[in-house]
N, C-alpha and C positions, 0 to 999 in steps of 0.2 A: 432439521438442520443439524450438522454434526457442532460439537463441542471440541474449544479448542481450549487448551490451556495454557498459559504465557505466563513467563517468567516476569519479576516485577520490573527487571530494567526494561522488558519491553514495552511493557505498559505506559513506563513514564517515558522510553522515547513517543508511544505512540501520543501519548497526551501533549506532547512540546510540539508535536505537529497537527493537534486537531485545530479548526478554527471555529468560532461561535455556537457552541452547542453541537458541535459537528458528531454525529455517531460515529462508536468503532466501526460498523458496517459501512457507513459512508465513503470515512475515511482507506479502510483495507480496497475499494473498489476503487477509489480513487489511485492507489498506491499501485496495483495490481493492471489499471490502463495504463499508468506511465510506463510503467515495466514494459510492457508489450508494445508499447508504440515505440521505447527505445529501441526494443531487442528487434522489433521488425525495418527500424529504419536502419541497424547496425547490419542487420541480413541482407539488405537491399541495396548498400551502401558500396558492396564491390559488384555491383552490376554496371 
């Protein structure tokens, strides 16, 4: 698995959005389907 390196503000947004124990990998997969189901209902949106 590649290595990412993150700046410290992102860390602490990422922490202001985890919830219960939640993992960073958890959390980026959860982040990464909202994106895409945005970006595909905004593509789909002038059909």
């Amino acid at each position: 698995m590649p290595l990412t390196e993150l700046e410290e503000e992102t860390v602490e947004r990422l922490d202001a959005l985890r919830v219960d124990d939640e993992s960073y990998d958890e959390l980026v997969t959860e982040l990464i389907n909202s994106y895409e189901a945005n970006e595909y209902t905004l593509f789909h949106a002038g059909d």
